[in-house]
MARSE-974608 format. One record per residue (C-alpha): z, y, x negated; residue in three letters. Coordinates in nm, 3 decimals, always signed. Example, Ala and Ser with C-alpha at 12.3 -4.5 7.8 and 13.67 -1.06 7.14 Angstrom:
// MARSE-974608
{{+0.780 -0.450 -1.230} "ALA"}
{{+0.714 -0.106 -1.367} "SER"}
END
This chain:
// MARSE-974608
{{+0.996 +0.970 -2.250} "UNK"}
{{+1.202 +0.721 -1.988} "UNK"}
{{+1.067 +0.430 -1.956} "UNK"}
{{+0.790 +0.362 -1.693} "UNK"}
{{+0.875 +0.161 -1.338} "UNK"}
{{+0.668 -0.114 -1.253} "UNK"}
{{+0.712 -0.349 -0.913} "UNK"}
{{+0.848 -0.719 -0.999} "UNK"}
{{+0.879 -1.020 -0.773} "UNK"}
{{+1.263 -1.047 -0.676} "UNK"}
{{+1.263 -1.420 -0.828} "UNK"}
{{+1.110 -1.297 -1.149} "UNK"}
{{+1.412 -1.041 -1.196} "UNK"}
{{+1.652 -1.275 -1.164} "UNK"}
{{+1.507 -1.496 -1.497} "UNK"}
{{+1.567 -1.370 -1.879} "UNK"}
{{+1.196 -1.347 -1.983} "UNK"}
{{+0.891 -1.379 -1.759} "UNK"}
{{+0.488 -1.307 -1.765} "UNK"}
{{+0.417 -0.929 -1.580} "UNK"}
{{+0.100 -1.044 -1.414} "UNK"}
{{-0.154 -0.906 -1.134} "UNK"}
{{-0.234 -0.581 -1.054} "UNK"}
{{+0.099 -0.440 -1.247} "UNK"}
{{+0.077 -0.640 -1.536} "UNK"}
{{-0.264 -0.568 -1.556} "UNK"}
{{-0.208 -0.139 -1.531} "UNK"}
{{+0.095 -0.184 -1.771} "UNK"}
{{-0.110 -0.381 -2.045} "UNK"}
{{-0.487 -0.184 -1.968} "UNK"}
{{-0.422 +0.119 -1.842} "UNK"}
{{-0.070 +0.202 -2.000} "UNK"}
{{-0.160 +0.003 -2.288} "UNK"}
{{+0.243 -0.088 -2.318} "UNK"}
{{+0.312 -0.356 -2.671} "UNK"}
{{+0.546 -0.536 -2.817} "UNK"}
{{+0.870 -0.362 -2.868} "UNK"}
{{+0.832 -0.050 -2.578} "UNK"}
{{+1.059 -0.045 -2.296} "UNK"}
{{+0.939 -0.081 -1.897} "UNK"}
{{+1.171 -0.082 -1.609} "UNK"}
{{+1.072 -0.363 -1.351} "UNK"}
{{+1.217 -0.301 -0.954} "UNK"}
{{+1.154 -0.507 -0.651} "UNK"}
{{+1.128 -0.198 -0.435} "UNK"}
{{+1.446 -0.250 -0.295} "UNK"}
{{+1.708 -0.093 -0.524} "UNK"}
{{+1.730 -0.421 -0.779} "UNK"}
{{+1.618 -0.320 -1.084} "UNK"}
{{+1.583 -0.516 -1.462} "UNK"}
{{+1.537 -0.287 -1.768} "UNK"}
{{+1.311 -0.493 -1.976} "UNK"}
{{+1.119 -0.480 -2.313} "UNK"}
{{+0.789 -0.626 -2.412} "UNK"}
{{+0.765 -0.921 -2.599} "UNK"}
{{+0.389 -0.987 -2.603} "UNK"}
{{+0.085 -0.818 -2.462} "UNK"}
{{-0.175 -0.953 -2.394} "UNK"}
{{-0.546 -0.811 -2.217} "UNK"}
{{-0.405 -0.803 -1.844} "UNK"}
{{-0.039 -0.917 -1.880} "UNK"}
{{+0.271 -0.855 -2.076} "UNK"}
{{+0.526 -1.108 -2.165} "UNK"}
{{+0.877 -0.927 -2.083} "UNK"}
{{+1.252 -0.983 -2.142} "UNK"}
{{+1.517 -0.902 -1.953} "UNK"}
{{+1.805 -0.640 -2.136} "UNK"}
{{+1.997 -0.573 -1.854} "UNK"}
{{+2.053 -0.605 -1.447} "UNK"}
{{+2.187 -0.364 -1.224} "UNK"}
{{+2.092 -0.240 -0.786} "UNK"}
{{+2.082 +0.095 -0.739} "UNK"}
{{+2.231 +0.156 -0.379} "UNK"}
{{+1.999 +0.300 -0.081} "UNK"}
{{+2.110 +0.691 -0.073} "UNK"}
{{+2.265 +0.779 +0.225} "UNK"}
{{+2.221 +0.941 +0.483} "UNK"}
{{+1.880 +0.835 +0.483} "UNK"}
{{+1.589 +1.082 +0.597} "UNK"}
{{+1.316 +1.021 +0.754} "UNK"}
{{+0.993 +1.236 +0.820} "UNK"}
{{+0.786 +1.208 +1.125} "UNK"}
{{+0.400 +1.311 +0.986} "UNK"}
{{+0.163 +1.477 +1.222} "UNK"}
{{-0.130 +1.317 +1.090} "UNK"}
{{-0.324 +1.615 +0.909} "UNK"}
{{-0.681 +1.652 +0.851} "UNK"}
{{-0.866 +1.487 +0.542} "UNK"}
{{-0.718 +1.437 +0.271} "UNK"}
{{-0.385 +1.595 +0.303} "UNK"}
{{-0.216 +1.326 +0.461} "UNK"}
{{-0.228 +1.156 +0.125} "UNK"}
{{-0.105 +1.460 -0.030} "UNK"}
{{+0.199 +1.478 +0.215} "UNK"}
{{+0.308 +1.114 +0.132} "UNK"}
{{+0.272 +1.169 -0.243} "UNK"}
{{+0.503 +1.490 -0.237} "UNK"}
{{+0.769 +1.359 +0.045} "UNK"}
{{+0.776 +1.073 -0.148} "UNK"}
{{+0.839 +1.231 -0.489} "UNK"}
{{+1.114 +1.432 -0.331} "UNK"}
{{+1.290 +1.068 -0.219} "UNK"}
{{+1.216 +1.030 +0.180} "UNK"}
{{+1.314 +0.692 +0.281} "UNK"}
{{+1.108 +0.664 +0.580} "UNK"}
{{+0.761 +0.805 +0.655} "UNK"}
{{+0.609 +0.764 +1.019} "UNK"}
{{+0.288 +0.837 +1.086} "UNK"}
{{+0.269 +1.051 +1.429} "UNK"}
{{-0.021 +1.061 +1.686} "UNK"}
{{+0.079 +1.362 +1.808} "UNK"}
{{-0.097 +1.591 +2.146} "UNK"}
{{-0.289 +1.846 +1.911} "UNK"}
{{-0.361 +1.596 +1.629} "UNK"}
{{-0.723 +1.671 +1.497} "UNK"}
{{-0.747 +1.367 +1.292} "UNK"}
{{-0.766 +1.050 +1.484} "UNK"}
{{-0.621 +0.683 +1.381} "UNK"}
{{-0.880 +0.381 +1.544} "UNK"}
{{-0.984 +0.055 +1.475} "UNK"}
{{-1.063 -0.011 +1.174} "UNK"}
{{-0.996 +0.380 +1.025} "UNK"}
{{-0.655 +0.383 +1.123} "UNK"}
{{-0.573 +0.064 +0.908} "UNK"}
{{-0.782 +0.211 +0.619} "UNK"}
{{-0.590 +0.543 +0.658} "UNK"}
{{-0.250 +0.337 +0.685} "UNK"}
{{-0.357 +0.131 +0.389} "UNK"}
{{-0.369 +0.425 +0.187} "UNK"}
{{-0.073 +0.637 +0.263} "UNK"}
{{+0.105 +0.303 +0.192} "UNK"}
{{-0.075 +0.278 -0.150} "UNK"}
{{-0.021 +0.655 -0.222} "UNK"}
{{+0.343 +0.585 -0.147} "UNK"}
{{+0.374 +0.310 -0.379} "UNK"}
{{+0.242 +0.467 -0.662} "UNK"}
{{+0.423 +0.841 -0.631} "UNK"}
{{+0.724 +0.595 -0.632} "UNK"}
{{+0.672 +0.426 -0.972} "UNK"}
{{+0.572 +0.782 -1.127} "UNK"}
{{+0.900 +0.937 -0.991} "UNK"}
{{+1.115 +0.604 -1.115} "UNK"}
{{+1.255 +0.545 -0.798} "UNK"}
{{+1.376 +0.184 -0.739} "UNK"}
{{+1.413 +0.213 -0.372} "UNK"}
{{+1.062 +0.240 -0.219} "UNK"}
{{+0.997 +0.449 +0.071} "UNK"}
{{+0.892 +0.246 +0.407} "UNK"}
{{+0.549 +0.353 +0.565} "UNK"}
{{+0.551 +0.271 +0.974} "UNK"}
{{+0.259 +0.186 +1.175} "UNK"}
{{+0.146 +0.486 +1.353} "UNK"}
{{+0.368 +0.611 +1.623} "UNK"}
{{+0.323 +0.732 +1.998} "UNK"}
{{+0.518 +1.016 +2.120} "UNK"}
{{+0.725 +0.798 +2.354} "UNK"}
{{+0.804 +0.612 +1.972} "UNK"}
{{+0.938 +0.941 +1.827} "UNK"}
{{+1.155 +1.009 +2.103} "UNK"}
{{+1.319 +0.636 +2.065} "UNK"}
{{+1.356 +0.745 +1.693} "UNK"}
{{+1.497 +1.070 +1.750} "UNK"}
{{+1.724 +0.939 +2.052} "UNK"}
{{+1.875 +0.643 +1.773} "UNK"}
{{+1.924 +0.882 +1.479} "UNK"}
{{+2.256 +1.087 +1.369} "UNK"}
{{+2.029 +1.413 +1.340} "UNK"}
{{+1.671 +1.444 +1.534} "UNK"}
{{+1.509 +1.802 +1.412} "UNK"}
{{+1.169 +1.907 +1.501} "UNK"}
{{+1.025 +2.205 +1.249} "UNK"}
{{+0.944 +2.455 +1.506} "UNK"}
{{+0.830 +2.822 +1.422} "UNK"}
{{+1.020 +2.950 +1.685} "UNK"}
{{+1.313 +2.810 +1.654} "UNK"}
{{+1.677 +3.030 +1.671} "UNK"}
{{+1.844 +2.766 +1.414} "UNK"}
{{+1.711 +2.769 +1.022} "UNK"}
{{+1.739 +2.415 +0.882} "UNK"}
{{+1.950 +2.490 +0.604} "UNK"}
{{+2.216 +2.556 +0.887} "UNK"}
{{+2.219 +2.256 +1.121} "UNK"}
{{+2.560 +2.035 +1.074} "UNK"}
{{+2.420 +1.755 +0.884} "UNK"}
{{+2.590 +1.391 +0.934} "UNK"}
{{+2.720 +1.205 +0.637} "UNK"}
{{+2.560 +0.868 +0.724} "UNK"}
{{+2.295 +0.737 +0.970} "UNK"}
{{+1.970 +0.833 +0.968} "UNK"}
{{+1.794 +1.199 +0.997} "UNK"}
{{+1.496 +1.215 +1.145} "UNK"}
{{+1.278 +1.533 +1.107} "UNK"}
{{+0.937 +1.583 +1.264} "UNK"}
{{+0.639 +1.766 +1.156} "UNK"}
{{+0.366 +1.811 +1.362} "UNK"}
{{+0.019 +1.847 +1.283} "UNK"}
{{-0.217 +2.158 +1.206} "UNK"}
{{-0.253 +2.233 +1.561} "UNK"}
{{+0.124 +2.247 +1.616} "UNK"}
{{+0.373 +2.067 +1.853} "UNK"}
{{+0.260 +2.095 +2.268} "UNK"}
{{+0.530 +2.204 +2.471} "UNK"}
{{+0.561 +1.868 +2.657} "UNK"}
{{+0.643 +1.696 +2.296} "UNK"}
{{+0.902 +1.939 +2.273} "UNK"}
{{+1.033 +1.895 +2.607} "UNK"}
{{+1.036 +1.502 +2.553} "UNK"}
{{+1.210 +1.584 +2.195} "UNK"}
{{+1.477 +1.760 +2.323} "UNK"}
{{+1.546 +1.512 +2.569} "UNK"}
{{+1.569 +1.280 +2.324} "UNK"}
{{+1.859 +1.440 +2.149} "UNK"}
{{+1.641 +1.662 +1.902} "UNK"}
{{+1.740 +2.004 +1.798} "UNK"}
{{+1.399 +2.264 +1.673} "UNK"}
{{+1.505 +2.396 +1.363} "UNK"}
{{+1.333 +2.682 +1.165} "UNK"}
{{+1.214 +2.569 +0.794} "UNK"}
{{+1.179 +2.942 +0.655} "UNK"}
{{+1.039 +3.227 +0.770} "UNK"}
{{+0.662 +3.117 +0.644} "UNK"}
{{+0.471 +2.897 +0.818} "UNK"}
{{+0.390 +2.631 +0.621} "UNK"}
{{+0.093 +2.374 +0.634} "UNK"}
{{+0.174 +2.052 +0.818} "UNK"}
{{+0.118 +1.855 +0.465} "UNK"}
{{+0.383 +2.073 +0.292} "UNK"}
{{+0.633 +2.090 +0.551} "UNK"}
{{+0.744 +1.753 +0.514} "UNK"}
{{+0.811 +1.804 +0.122} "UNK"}
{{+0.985 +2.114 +0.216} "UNK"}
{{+1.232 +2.014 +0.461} "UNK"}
{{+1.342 +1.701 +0.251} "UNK"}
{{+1.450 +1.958 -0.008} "UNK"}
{{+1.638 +2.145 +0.181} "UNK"}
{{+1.811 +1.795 +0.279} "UNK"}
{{+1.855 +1.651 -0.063} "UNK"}
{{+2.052 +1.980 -0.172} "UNK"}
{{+2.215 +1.970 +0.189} "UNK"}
{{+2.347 +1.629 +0.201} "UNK"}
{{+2.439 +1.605 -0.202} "UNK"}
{{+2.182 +1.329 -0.268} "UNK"}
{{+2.019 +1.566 -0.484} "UNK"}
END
């Protein structure tokens, strides 16, 4: 098995042995029950990354030394997924999948036909978790770059995005153009937006468009809003040669 990814402070990478502490020393020594001798790979989230080995374990901690150093640069172009928020508990599911499939960026959209709402104190609960979900689906799938959840967007917010990327698509089942045929740019950022169960109104489209945005057929299935997302970023990753 690789070695599992756990999230380091920056300064602690930098030093040749160091206490794991907190919430991911405490799943690395309790819940993964890692001891002396096994391998863990330690990342600040931002492409640095320290392959380590345990020295000493103790009940919610692990003493750790540093092998070796290296970053990992951000793939490029990066892509980003605009998420029409779905209902229950799928938004969770989309950020988990997109996520294990290496989007960089996730933005939460309030889009026209959006059943599920974002206020007050829910929408901070809701963000709390897609951020959490994203986190973790990171560490399973060892990446060492992790994926930035927004705030929740406006419409008049997607259209900035979309205006300021290389490539704006919006999934749209009537589309002429199929995704996997759109010239893709080799750097920048590509923006792709999913809307939610209820579908994208005709005035987002109209204000996509203006923004720059091309609609782009996924496949010829329509796909739930939570899968979409996961879907498009694998045509991408094949596209574009990350993957």
């Amino acid at each position: 098995m690789t070695a599992p990814v756990f999230l380091a402070d920056p300064a602690d990478l930098s030093r040749e042995g160091f206490t794991l502490a907190g919430p991911e020393g405490r799943h690395a020594a309790a819940v993964r029950r890692l001891r002396a001798g096994e391998r863990l790979d330690l990342t600040d989230g931002a492409g640095a990354v320290a392959e380590c080995v345990v020295d000493d374990a103790g009940k919610d901690s692990l003493r750790v030394r540093v092998l070796r150093r290296y970053e990992v640069p951000a793939p490029r172009p990066r892509l980003v997924v605009v998420q029409g928020l779905p209902k229950g508990d799928r938004g969770e599911l989309a950020v988990e999948m997109m996520t294990e499939a290496g989007v960089d960026v996730i933005v939460p959209w309030a889009a026209a036909r959006c059943v599920t709402q974002w206020k007050g104190e829910r929408a901070a609960r809701s963000l709390a978790r897609w951020r959490s979900t994203a986190r973790e689906a990171a560490k399973q799938s060892r990446r060492f770059h992790l994926p930035e959840v927004t705030d929740l967007a406006r419409t008049a917010e997607v259209a900035a995005l979309l205006s300021a990327a290389a490539l704006g698509v919006v999934l749209h089942e009537e589309a002429a153009s199929p995704l996997s045929g759109l010239p893709l740019p080799a750097d920048g950022d590509i923006v792709v937006v999913v809307g939610p169960e209820g579908g994208v109104s005709e005035e987002e489209i109209a204000a996509f468009r203006a923004a720059g945005a091309a609609p782009a057929l996924l496949g010829p299935t329509v796909l739930r809003t939570s899968t979409a997302g996961v879907a498009a970023v694998a045509v991408l990753q094949a596209r574009t040669g990350r993957w």
